[in-house]
MIMIKE-451691 format. One record per residue (C-alpha): z, x, y; residue in one letter; residue number from 1. Coordinates in nm, 2 decimals. Example, Ala and Ser with C-alpha at 12.3 -4.5 7.8 and 13.67 -1.06 7.14 Angstrom:
BEGIN
+--------+--------+--------+------+--------+
|     c3 |     c1 |     c2 | roro | tormar |
+--------+--------+--------+------+--------+
|   0.78 |   1.23 |  -0.45 |    a |      1 |
|   0.71 |   1.37 |  -0.11 |    s |      2 |
+--------+--------+--------+------+--------+
// end
This chain:
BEGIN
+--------+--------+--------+------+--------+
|     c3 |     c1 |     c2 | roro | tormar |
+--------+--------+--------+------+--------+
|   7.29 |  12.28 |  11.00 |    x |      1 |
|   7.65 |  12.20 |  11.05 |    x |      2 |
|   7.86 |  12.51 |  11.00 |    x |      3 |
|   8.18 |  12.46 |  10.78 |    x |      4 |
|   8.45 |  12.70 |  10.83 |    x |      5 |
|   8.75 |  12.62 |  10.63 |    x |      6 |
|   9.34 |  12.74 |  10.74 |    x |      7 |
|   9.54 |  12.44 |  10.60 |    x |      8 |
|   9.42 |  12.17 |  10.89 |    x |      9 |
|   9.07 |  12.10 |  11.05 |    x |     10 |
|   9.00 |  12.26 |  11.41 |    x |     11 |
|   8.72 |  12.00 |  11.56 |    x |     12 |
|   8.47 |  12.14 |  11.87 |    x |     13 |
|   8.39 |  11.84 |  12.08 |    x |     14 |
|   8.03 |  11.85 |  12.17 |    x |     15 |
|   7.77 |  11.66 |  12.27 |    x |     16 |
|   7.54 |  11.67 |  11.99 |    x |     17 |
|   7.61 |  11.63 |  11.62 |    x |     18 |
|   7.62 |  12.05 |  11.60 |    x |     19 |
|   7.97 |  12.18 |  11.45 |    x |     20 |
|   8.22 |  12.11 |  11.22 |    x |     21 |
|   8.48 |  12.34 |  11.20 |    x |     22 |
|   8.69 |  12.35 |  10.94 |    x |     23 |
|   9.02 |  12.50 |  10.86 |    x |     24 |
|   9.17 |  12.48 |  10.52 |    x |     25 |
|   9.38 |  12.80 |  10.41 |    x |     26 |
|   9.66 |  12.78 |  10.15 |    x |     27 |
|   9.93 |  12.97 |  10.25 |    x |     28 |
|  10.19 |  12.86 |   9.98 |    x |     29 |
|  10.43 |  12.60 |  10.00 |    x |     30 |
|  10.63 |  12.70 |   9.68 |    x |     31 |
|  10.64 |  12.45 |   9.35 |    x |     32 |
|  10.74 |  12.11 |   9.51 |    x |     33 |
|  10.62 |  11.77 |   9.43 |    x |     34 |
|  10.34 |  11.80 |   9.22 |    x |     35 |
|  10.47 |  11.41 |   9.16 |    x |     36 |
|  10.55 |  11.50 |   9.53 |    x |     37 |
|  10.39 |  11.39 |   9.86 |    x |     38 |
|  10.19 |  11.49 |  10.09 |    x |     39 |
|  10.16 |  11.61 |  10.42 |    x |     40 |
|   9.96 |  11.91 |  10.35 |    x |     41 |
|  10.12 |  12.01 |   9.88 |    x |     42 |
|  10.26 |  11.69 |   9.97 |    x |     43 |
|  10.46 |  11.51 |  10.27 |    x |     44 |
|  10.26 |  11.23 |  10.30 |    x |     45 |
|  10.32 |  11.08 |  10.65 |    x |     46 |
|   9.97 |  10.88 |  10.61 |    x |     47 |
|  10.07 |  10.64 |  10.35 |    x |     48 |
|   9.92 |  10.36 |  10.49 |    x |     49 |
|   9.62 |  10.57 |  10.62 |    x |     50 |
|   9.65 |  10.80 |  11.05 |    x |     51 |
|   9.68 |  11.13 |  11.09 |    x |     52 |
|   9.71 |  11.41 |  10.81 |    x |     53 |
|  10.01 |  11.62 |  10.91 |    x |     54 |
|  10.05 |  11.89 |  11.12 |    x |     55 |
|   9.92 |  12.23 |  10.97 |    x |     56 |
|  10.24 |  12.35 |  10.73 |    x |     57 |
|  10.16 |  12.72 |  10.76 |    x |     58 |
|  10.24 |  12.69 |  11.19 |    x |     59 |
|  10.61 |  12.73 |  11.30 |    x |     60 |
|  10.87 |  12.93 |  11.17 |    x |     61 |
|  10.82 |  12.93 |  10.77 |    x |     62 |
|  11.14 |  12.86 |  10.59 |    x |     63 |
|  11.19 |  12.59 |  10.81 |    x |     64 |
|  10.87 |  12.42 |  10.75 |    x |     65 |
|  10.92 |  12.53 |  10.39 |    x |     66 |
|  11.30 |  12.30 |  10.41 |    x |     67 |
|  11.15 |  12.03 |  10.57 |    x |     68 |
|  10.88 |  12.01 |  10.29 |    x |     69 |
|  11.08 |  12.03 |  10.04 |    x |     70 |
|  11.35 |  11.79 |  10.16 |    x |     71 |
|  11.02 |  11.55 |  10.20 |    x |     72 |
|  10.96 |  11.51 |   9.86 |    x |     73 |
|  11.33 |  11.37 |   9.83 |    x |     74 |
|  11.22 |  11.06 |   9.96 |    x |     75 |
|  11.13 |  10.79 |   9.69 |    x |     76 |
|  10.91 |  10.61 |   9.84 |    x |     77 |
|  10.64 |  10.88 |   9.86 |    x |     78 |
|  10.69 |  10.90 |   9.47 |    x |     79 |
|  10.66 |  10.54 |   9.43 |    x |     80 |
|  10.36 |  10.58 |   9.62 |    x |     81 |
|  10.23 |  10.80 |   9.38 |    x |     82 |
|  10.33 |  10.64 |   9.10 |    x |     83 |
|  10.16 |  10.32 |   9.17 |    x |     84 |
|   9.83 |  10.52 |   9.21 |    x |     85 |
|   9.68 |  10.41 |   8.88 |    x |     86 |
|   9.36 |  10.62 |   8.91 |    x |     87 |
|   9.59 |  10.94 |   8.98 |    x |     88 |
|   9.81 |  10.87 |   8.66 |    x |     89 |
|   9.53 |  10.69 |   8.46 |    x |     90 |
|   9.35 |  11.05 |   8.50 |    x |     91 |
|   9.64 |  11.25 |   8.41 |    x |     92 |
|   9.75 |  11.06 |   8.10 |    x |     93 |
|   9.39 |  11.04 |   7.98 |    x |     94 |
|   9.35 |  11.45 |   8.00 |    x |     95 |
|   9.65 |  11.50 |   7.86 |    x |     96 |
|   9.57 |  11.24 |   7.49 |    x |     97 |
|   9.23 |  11.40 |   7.51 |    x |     98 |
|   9.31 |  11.72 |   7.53 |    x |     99 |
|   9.60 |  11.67 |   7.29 |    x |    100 |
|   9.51 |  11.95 |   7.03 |    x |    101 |
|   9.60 |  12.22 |   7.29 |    x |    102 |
|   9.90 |  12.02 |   7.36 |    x |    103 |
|  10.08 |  11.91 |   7.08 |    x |    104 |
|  10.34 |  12.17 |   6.94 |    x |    105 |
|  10.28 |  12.39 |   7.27 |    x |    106 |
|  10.50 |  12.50 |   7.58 |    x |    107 |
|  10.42 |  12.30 |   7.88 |    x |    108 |
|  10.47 |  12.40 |   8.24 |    x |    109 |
|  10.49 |  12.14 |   8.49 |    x |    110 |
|  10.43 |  12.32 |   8.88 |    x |    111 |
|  10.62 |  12.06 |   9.13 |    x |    112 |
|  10.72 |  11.81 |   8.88 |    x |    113 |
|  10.86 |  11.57 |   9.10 |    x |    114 |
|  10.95 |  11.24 |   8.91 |    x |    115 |
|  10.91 |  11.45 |   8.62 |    x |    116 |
|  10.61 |  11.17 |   8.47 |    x |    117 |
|  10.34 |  11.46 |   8.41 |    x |    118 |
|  10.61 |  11.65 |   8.15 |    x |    119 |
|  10.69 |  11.31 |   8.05 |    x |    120 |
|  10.32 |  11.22 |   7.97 |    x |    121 |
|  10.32 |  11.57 |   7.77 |    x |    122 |
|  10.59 |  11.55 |   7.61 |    x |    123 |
|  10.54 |  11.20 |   7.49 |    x |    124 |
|  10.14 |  11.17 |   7.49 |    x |    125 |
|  10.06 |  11.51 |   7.46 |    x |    126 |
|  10.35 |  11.66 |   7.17 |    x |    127 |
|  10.47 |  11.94 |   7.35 |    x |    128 |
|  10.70 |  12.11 |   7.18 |    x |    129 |
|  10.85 |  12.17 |   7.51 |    x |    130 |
|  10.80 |  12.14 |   7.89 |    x |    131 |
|  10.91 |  12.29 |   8.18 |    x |    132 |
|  10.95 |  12.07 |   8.46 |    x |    133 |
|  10.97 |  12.29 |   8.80 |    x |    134 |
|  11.09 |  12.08 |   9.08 |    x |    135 |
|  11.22 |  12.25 |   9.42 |    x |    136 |
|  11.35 |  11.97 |   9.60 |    x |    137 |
|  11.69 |  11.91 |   9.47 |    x |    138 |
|  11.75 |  11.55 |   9.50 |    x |    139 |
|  11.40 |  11.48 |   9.31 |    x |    140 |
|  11.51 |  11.74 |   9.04 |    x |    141 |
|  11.83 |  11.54 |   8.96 |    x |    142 |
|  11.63 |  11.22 |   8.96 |    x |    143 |
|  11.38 |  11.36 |   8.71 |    x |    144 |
|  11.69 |  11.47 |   8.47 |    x |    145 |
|  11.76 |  11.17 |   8.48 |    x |    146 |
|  11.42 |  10.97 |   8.40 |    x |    147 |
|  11.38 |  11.26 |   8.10 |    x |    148 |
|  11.71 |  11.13 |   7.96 |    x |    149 |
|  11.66 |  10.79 |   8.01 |    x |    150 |
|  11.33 |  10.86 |   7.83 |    x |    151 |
|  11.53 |  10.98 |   7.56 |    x |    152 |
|  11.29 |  11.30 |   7.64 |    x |    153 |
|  11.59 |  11.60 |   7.68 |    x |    154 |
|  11.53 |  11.74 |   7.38 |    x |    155 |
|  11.18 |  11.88 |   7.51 |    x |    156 |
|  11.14 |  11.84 |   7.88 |    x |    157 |
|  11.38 |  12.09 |   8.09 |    x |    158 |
|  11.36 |  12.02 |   8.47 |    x |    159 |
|  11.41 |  12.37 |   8.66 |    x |    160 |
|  11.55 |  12.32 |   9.00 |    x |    161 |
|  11.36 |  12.59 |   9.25 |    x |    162 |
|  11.06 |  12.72 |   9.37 |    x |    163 |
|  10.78 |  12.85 |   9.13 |    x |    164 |
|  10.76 |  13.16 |   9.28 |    x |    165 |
|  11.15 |  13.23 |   9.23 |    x |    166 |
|  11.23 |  13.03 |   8.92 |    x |    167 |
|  11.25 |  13.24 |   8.58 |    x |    168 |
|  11.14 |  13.11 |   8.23 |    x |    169 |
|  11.25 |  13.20 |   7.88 |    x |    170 |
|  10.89 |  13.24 |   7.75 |    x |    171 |
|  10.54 |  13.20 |   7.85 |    x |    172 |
|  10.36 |  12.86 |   7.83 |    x |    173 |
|  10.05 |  12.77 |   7.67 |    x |    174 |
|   9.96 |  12.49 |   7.93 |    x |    175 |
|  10.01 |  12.44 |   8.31 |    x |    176 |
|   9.99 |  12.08 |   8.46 |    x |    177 |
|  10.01 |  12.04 |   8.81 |    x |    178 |
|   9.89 |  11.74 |   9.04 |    x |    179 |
|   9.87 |  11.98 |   9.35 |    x |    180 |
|   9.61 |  11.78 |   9.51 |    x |    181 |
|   9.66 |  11.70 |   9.88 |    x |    182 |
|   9.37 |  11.53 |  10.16 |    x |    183 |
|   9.07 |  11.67 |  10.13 |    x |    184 |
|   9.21 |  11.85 |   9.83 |    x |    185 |
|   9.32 |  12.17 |  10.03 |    x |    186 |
|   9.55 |  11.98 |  10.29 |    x |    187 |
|   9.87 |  12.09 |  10.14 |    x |    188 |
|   9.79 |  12.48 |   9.98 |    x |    189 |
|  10.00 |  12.37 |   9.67 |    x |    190 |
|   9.70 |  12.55 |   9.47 |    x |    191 |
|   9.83 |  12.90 |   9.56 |    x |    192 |
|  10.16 |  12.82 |   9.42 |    x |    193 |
|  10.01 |  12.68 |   9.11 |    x |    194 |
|   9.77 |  12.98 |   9.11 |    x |    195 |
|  10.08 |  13.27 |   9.10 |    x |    196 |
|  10.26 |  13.04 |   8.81 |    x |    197 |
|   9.98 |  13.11 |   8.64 |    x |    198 |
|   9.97 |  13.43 |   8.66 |    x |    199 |
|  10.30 |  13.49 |   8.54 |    x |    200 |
|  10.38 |  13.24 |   8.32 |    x |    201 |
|  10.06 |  13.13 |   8.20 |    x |    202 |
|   9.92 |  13.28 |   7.79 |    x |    203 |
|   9.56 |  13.43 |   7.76 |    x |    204 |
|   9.33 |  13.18 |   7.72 |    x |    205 |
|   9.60 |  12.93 |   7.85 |    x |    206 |
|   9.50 |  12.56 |   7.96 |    x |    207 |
|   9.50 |  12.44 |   8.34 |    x |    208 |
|   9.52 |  12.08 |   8.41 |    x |    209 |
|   9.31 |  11.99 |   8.63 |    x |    210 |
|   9.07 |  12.30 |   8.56 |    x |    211 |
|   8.79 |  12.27 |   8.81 |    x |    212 |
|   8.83 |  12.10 |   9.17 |    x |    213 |
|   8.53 |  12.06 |   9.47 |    x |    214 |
|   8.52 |  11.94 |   9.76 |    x |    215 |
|   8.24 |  11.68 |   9.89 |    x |    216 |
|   8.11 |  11.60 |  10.29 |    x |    217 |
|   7.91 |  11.33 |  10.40 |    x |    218 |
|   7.81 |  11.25 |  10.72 |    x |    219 |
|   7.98 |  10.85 |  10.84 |    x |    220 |
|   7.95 |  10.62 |  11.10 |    x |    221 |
|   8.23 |  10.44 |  11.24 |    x |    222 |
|   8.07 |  10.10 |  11.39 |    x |    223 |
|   8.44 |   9.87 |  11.44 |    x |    224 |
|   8.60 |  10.19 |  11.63 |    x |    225 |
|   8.31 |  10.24 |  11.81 |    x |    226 |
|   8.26 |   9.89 |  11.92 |    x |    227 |
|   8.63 |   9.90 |  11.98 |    x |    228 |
|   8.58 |  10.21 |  12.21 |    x |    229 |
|   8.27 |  10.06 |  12.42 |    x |    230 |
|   8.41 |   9.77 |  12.43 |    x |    231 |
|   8.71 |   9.88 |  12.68 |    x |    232 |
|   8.48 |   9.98 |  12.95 |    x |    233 |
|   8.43 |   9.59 |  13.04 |    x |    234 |
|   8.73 |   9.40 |  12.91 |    x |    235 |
|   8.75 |   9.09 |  13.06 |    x |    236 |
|   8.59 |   9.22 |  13.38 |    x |    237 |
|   8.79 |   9.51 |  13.35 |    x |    238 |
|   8.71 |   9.88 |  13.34 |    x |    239 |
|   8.97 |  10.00 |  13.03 |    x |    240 |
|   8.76 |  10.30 |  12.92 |    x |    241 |
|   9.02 |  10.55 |  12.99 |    x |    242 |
|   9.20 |  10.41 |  12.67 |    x |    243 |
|   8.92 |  10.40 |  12.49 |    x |    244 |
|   8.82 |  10.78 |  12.57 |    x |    245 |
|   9.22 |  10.88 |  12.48 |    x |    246 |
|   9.23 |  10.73 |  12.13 |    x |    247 |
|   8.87 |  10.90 |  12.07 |    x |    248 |
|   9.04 |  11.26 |  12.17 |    x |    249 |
|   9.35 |  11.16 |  11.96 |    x |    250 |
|   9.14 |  11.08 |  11.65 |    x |    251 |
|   8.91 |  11.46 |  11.69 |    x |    252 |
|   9.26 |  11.62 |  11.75 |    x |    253 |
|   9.36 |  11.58 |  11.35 |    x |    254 |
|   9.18 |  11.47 |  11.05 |    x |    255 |
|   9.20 |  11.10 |  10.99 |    x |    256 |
|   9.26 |  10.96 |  10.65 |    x |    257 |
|   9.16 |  10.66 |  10.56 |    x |    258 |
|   8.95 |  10.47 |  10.32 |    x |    259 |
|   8.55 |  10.53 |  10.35 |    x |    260 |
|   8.36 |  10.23 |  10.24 |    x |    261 |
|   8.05 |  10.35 |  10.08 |    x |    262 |
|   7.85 |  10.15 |  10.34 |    x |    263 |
|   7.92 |  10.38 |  10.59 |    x |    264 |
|   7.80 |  10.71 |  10.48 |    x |    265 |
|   7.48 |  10.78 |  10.65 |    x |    266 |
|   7.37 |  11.12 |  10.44 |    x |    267 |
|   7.35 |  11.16 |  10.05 |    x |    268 |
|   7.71 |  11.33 |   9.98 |    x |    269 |
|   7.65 |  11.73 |   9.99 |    x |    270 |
|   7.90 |  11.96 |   9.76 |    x |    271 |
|   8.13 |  12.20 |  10.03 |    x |    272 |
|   8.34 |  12.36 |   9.84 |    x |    273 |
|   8.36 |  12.48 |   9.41 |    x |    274 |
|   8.65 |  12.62 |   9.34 |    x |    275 |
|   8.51 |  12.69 |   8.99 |    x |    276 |
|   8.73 |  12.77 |   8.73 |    x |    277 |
|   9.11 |  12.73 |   8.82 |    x |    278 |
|   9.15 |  12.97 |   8.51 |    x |    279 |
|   9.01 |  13.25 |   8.66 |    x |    280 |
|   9.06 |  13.21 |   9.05 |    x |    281 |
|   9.24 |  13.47 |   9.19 |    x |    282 |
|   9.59 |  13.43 |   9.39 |    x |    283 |
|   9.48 |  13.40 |   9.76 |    x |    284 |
|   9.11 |  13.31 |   9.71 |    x |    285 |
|   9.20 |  12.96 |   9.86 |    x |    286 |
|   9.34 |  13.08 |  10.18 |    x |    287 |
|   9.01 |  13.04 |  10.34 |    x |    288 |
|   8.69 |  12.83 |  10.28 |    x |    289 |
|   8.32 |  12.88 |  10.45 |    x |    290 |
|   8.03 |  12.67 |  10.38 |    x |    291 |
|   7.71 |  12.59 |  10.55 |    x |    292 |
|   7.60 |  12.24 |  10.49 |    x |    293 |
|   7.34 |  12.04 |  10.64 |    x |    294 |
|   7.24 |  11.65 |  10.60 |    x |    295 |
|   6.93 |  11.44 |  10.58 |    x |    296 |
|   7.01 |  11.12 |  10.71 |    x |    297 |
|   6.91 |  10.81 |  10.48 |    x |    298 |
|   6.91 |  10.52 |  10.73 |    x |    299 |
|   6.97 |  10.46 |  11.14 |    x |    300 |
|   7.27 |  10.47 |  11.22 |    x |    301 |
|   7.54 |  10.66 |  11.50 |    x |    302 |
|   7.73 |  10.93 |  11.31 |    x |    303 |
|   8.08 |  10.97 |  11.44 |    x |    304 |
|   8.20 |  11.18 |  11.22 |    x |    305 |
|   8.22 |  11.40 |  10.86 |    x |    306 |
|   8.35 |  11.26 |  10.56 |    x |    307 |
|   8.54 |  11.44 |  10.35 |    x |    308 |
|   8.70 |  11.38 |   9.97 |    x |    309 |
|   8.76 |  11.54 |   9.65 |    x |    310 |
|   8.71 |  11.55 |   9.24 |    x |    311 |
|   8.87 |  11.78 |   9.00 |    x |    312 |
|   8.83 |  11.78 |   8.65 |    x |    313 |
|   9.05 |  11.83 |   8.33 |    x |    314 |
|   8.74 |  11.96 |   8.08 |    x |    315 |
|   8.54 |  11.74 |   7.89 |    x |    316 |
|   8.47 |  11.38 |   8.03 |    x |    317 |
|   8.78 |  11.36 |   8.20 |    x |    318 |
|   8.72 |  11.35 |   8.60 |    x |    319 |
|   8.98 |  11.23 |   8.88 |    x |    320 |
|   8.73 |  11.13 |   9.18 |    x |    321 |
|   8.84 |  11.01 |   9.51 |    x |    322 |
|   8.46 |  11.01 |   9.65 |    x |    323 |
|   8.41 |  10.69 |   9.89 |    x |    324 |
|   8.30 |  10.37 |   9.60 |    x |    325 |
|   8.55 |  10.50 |   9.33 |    x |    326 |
|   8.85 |  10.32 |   9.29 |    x |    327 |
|   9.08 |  10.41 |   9.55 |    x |    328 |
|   9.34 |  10.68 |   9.57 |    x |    329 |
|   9.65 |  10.74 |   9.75 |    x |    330 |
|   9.46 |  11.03 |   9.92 |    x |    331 |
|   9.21 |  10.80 |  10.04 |    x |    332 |
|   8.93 |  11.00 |  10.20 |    x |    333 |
|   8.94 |  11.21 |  10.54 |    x |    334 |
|   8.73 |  11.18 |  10.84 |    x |    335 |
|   8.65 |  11.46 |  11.06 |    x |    336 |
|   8.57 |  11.26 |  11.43 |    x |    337 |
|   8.31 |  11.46 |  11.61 |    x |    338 |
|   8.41 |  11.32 |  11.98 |    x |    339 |
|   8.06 |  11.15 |  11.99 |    x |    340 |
|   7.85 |  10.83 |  11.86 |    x |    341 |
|   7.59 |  10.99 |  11.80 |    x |    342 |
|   7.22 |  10.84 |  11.71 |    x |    343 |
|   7.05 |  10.92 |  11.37 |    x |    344 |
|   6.70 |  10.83 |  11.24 |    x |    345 |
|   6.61 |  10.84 |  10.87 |    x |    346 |
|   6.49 |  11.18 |  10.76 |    x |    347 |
|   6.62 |  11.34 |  11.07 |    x |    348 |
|   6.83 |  11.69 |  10.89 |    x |    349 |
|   7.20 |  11.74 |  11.05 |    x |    350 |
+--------+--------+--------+------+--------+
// end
């Protein structure tokens, strides 16, 4: 078996056999900001274009890794980003017309509004009567004032400036939409802030959007790096291989994200984590993750690493997946680099 232990970034034991996988995913909370936000773990997203996720948020002195996450989520590029993820919005906007009886007429809360396009969505595609938008980055809050009253949408969405956890409303809501997603779902423990709005703000019998979330691990090899790696110990008649070794240490330092064809998963996908029902989770559940998981391996191969992605779910048919083969996310998938190529045969359980 490979045993999963899961706070806020992944710890990786080199070894020489395909043996462990450790893996740190708490959620201490961020506060409210950019659910249209970024990422780095609820969202500075230093790996647009795919490298490292960031730096565990929950290290350092707090409020300032709180500041600098916030003032992240001022820059509009990452929004952009976001906003051209047409899965990510495609699954939002279809949740919220399907799901439009709970909506329309209702009070809407919007955890880390960002742009402000989920209260948008809800106000205009779902018929909210009105809709909180909580945004604690300040810049990003005046932007989304702005996009709700260029929307002609002032009426009904009010963007709150602050943190969730600090912010008062004038009533409770009947829904809470929140796209608090980061890599591998957990890299950003946005969920805990979204998890304590609940609890205050949130109606019996309230609505979460998304409602259910897991977390999925497949074993991958990476043949191109690997060839790249070899390859520098006889370059040309020359003996590179320190290089080679470096870039494999930097890679098992942090989890990679990057896009996993389907072609290079080695196992049949095996589900880590089930968050269940986001309606009933309690505050600080997420803070820490275990799972034992173990592989059968469906064709030779050399696994370098553990795959890693998420789905979460809005009731009904409506699913936002970001599993290697769908169509591909912003979040990309993560890899876990195990330090090692190492061989596989079909049948044989890791």
């Amino acid at each position: 078996g490979w045993s999963c232990r899961c706070p806020s970034a992944l710890a990786i034991c080199r070894a020489p056999e395909l043996a462990a996988l450790a893996m740190d995913a708490s959620a201490s909370s961020r506060g409210g900001g950019g659910g249209d936000g970024a990422e780095s773990a609820s969202k500075r997203r230093r790996v647009e274009e795919g490298g490292d996720a960031e730096e565990d948020p929950a290290s350092g002195d707090s409020n300032d890794v709180d500041d600098e996450y916030f003032d992240s989520y001022d820059d509009l590029s990452i929004h952009s980003l976001m906003l051209g993820d047409a899965p990510r919005v495609g699954a939002y906007l279809a949740a919220i017309r399907a799901q439009r009886d709970l909506i329309q007429g209702r009070v809407v809360l919007d955890v880390g509004a960002g742009s402000g396009i989920l209260s948008m969505l809800a106000a205009r595609h779902g018929g909210a009567s009105r809709v909180y938008a909580v945004e604690a980055a300040p810049g990003m809050a005046r932007i989304a004032r702005d996009l709700v009253a260029r929307n002609g949408l002032a009426d009904v969405v009010h963007v709150v400036e602050g943190r969730v956890e600090e912010i008062t409303l004038p009533e409770k809501v009947d829904v809470i939409v929140s796209e608090w997603m980061g890599f591998y779902l957990v890299h950003e423990s946005m969920l805990e802030s979204v998890l304590a709005a609940r609890d205050r703000w949130l109606k019996p019998g309230g609505l979460m959007m998304p409602s259910s979330a897991r977390i999925w691990a497949a074993p991958v090899e990476a043949e191109e790096f690997r060839r790249h790696v070899e390859g520098l110990a006889s370059m040309h008649g020359l003996d590179l291989a320190p290089i080679g070794e470096a870039e494999l240490v930097r890679r098992c330092r942090e989890p990679q994200v990057e896009l996993v064809e389907a072609g290079r998963l080695l196992g049949s996908p095996a589900l880590a984590i089930d968050l269940g029902d986001l309606a009933t989770r309690a505050v600080g559940a997420t803070r820490e993750f275990v799972a034992d998981l173990s592989f059968v391996a469906l064709r030779s191969g050399r696994a370098a690493g553990i795959a890693l992605w998420f789905d979460v779910g809005f009731g009904g048919r409506v699913e936002l997946a970001t599993s290697p083969g769908a169509p591909a996310t912003h979040w990309k998938q993560t890899v876990v680099y195990l330090g090692v190529f190492a061989p596989v045969e079909p049948g044989e359980v890791l």
